[in-house]
C-alpha positions as CSV (number, residue, x, y, z in Angstrom):
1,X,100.1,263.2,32.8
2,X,100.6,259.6,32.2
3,X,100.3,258.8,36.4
4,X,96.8,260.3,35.6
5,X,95.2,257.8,33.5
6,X,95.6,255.0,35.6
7,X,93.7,256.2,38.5
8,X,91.2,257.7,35.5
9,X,90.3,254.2,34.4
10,X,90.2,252.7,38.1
11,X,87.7,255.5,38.3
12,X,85.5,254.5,35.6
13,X,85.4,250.4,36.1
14,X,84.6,251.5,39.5
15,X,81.6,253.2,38.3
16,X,80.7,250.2,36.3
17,X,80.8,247.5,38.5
18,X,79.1,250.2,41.1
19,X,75.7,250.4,38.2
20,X,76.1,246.5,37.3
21,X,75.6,246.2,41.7
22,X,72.9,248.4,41.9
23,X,71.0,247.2,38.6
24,X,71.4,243.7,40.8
25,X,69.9,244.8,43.7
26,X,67.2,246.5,41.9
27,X,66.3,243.5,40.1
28,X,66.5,241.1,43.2
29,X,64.3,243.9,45.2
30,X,61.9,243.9,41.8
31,X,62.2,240.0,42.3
32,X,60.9,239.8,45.8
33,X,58.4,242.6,45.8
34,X,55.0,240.9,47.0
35,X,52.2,241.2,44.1
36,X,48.6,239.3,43.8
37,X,47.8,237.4,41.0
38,X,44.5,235.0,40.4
39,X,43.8,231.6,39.4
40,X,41.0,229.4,39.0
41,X,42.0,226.2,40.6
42,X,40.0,223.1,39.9
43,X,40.0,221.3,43.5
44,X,39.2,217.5,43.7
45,X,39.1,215.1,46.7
46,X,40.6,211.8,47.0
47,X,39.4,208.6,48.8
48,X,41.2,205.9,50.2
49,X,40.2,201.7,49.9
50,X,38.0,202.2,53.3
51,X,37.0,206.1,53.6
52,X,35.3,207.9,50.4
53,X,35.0,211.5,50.1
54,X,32.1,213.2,48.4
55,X,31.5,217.6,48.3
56,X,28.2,217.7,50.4
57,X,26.1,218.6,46.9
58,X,27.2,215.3,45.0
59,X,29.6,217.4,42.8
60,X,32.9,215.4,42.1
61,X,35.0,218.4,41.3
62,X,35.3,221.8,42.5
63,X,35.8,225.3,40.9
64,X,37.8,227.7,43.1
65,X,39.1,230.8,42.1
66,X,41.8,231.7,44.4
67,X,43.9,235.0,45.0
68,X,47.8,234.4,45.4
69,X,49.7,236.5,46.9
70,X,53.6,236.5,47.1
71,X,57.2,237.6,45.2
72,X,57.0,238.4,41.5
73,X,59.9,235.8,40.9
74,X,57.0,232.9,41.9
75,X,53.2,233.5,42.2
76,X,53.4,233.4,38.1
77,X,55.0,230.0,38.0
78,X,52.9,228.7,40.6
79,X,49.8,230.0,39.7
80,X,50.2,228.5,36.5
81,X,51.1,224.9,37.6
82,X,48.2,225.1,39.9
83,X,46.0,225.9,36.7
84,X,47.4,223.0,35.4
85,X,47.5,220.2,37.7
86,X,45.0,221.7,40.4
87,X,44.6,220.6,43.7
88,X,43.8,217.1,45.4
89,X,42.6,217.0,48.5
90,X,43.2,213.8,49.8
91,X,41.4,212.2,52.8
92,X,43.3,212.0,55.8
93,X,45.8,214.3,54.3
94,X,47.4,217.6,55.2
95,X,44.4,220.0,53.8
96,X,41.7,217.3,53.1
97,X,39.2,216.1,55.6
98,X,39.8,213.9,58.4
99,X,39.8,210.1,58.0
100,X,37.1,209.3,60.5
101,X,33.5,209.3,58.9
102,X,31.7,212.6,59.1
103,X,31.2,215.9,57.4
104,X,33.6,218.6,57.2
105,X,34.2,221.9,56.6
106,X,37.1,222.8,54.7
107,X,37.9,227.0,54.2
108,X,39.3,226.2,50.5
109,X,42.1,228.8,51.0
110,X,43.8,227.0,53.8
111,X,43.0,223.6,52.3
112,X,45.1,224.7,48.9
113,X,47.9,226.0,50.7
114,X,48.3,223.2,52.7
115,X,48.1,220.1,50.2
116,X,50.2,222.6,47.7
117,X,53.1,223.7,49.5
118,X,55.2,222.5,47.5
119,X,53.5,224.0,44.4
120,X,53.5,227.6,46.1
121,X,56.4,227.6,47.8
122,X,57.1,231.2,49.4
123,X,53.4,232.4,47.8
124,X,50.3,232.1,49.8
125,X,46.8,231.9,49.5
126,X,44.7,234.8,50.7
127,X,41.4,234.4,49.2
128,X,39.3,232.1,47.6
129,X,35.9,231.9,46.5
130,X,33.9,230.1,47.6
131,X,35.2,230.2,50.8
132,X,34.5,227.3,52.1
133,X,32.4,223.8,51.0
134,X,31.1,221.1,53.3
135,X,33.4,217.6,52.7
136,X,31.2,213.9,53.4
137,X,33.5,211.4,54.4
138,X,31.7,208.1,54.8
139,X,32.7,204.4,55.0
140,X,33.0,201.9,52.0
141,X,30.8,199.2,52.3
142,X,30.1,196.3,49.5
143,X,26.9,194.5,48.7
144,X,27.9,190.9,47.2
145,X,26.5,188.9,44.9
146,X,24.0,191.0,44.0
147,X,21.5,189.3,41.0
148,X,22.1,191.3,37.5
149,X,18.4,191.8,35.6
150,X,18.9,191.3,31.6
151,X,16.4,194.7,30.2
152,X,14.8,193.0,26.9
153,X,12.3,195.6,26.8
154,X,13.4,196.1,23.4
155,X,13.8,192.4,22.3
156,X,11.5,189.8,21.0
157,X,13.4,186.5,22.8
158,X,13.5,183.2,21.3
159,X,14.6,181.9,25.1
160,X,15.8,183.3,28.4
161,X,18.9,184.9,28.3
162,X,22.0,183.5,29.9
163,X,23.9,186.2,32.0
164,X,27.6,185.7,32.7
165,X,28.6,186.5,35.9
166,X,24.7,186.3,36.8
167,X,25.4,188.3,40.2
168,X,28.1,191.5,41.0
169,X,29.1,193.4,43.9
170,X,28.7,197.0,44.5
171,X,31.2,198.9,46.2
172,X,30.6,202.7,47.1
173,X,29.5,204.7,50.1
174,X,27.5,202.6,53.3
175,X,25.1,205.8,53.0
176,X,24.2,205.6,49.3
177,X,24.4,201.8,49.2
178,X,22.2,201.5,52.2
179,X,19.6,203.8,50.0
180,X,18.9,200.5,47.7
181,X,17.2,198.6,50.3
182,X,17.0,195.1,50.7
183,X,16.9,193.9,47.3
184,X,19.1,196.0,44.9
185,X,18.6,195.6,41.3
186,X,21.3,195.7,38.7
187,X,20.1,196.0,35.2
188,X,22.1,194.6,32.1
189,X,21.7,196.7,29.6
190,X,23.1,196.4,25.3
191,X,23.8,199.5,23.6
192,X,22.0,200.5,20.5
193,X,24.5,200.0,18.4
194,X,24.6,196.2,18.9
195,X,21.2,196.1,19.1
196,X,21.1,196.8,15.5
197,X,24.1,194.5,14.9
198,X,22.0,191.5,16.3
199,X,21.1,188.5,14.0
200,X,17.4,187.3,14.1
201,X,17.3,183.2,14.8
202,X,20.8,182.9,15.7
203,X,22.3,182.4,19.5
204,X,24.9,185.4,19.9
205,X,26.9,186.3,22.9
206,X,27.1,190.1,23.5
207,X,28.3,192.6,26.1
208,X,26.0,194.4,28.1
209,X,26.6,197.7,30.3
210,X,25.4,197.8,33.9
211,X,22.9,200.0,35.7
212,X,22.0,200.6,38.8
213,X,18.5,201.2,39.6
214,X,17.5,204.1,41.5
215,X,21.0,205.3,41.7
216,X,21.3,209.3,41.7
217,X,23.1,210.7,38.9
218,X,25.4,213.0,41.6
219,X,26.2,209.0,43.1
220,X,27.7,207.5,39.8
221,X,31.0,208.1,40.0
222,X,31.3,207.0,43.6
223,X,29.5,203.6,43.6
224,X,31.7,200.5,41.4
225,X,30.0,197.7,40.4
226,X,32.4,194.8,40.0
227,X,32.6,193.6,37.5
228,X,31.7,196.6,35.4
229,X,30.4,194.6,32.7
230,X,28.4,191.3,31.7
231,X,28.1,189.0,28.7
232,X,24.6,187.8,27.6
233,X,24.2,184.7,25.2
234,X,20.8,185.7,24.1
235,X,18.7,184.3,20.9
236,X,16.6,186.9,19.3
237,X,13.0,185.2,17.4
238,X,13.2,185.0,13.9
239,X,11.1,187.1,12.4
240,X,10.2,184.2,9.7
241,X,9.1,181.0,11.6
242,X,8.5,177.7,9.7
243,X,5.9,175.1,11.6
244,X,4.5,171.8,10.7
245,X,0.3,171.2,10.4
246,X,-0.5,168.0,10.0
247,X,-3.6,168.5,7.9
248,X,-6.2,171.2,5.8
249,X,-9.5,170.3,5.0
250,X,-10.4,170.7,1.4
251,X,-13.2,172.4,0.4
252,X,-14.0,172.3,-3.7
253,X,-15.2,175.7,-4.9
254,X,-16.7,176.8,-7.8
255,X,-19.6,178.3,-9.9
256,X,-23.6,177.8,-7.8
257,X,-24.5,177.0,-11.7
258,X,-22.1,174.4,-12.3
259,X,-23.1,172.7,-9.0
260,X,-26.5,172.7,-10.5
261,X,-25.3,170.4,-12.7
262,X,-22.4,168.5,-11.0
263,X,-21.6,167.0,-7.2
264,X,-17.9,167.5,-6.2
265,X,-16.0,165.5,-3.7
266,X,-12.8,164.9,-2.6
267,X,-11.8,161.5,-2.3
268,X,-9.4,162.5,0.7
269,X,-10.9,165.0,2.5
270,X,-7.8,166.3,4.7
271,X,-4.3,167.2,2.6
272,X,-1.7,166.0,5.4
273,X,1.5,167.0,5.8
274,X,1.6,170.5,5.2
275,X,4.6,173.2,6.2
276,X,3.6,176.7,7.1
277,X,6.7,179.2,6.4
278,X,6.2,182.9,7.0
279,X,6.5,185.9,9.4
280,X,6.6,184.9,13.5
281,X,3.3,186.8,14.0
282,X,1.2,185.3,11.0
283,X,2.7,181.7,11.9
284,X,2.4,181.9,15.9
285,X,-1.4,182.5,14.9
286,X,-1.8,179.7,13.2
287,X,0.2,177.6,15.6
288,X,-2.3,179.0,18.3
289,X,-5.5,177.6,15.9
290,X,-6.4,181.6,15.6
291,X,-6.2,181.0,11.8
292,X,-7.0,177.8,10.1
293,X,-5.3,176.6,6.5
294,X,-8.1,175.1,4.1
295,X,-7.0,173.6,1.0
296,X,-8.8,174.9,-1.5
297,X,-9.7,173.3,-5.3
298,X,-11.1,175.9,-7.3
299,X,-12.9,174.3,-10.5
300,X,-14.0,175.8,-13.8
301,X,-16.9,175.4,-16.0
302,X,-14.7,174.2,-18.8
303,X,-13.0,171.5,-16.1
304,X,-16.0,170.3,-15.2
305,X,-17.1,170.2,-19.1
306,X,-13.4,167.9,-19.6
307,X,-14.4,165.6,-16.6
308,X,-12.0,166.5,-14.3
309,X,-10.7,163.5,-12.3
310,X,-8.0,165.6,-10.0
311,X,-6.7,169.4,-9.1
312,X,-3.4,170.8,-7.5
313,X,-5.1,172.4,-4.0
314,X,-3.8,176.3,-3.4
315,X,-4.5,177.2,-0.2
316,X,-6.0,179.9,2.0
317,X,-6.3,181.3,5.6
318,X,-9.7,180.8,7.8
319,X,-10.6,183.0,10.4
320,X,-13.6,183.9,12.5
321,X,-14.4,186.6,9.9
322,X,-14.4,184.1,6.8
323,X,-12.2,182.8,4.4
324,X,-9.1,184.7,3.0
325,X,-6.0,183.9,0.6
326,X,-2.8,183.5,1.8
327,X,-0.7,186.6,1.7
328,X,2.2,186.4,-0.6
329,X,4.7,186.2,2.7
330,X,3.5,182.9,4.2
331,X,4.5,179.8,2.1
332,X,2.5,177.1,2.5
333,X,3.6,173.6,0.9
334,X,1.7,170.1,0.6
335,X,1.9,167.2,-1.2
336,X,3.5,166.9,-4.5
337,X,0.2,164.9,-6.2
338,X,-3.1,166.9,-6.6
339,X,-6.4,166.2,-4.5
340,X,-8.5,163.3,-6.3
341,X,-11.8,164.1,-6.8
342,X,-15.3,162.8,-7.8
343,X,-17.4,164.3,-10.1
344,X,-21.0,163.2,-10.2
345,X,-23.4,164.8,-13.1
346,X,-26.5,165.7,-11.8
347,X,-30.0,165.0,-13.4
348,X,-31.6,167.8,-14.5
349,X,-34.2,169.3,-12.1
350,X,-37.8,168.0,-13.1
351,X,-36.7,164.7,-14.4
């Protein structure tokens, strides 16, 4: 009896080690059975410092949903680092277009596998969709010293601006650069946040963001301007202005039945030496002799009644349309000492 129980415990480890083989087989078969699995890849191409590549539609990235196919051990973990990283296609490059200048086109589902080999490793690439895309490969060419145009649409300038660098070169493809024509233009543009930011009469130096004009939005990304951006030292106008006139005439105002009675003169007739304060648009009009200033001495009955020998001036606008007072925002200053006058009593009429 006890000869038996050896070989009865042999018996049983045997049968253990015989499950733990099989259940290792079984998962190893499991492991390696071929399954399918789908990812949507994001695909971009890569240029080089002579050759850029463009998709034939402008697009800079690509979409592809792919279908994987290989062991149940892999496709998972390479599906998902190709979800993650995607795929670059690189010019010149094992799955990317050729090097030489041309258009290509590239079945997606080969051009995966091959520039992510080592991503897929024993999986493969049966499908994709779309199928296939057509790949521009073109040279890089550079415009130099190309003039950059300040855009002041917006501004009201004290002086021209000074652009620093005043010129740039464009870099990008020979068939998108050669669509500017002779005479590219490069606009300098500020954003609208320093617009807002800027400081009326006083000389600032700002950034400015460059443009391209007539550049298609699909060509952005491929053309560099260099540099990328500009300063400006630009002086936006004041919108108060302060001039010098160097004289009003005076003109004595007063009741029709008080002249009746009295002649008033001025024994200056100009006031000299006047300065004109106010908003830009008000003063360049009288700088341009669109307005005139008139000083004016305004007399009363009861003044005229005291003998009135002299009278501070106030002063007031002249236009083609008449006579008007000087609005509250223009400061107009003269002479400290009033205007001298003469006052003359008149006979009375009949005598």
């Amino acid at each position: 009896m006890s000869a038996a129980k050896p070989k009865q415990t042999d018996s049983v480890a045997t049968l253990v080690v015989l499950a733990l083989v099989t259940c290792l087989i079984w998962l190893f078969a499991e492991s390696q059975t071929l399954t399918r699995v789908e990812a949507e890849v994001l695909v971009r191409l890569e240029s080089t410092s002579t050759r850029v590549a463009r998709w034939g539609d402008g697009r800079g990235a690509e979409n592809v949903a792919i279908t994987l196919e290989g062991p149940r051990s892999e496709i998972e973990i390479a599906a998902a680092r190709l979800r993650r990283e995607g795929v670059v296609l690189a010019v010149g490059a094992p799955g990317g277009p050729g090097a030489s200048a041309g258009e290509y086109q590239l079945n997606l589902g080969d051009a995966v596998s091959a520039s992510a080999a080592d991503h897929l490793r024993s999986a493969s690439v049966i499908h994709s969709e779309p199928e296939s895309r057509t790949v521009v490969v073109d040279e890089v060419a550079t415009l130099e010293s190309v003039p950059v145009v300040f855009d002041a649409s917006s501004l009201d300038l004290a002086e021209p601006p000074l652009i620093e660098p005043a010129t740039v070169d464009i870099s990008g493809p020979a068939s998108v650069l050669t669509g500017f024509g002779p005479s590219p233009v490069v606009t300098a543009r500020i954003e609208q946040s320093v617009l807002g930011a800027l400081r009326p009469g006083a000389t600032q130096r700002v950034e400015a963001q460059l443009a391209v004009t007539g550049l298609r939005p699909a060509d952005r990304t491929l053309v560099t301007l260099l540099p990328g951006r500009v300063s400006v030292r630009l002086a936006v106008r004041s919108r108060v202005s302060t001039i010098k006139v160097a004289s009003a005439p005076v003109q004595v105002l007063g009741l029709p039945s008080d002249f009746a009675q009295w002649r008033v003169t001025a024994v200056k007739q100009f006031v000299d030496g006047l300065s004109v304060t106010g908003p830009s648009d008000l003063v360049q009009r009288i700088e341009a002799q669109e307005l005139s200033i008139v000083a004016v001495v305004r007399l009363t009955s009861d003044e005229l009644l005291r003998g009135v020998t002299a009278k501070q001036a106030t002063y007031a606008l002249l236009s083609e349309d008449g006579m008007i007072p000087a609005p509250a925002s223009l400061v107009i200053s003269g002479p400290d000492e009033p205007v001298a006058l003469n006052v003359e009593t008149l006979a009375p009429a009949g005598n």
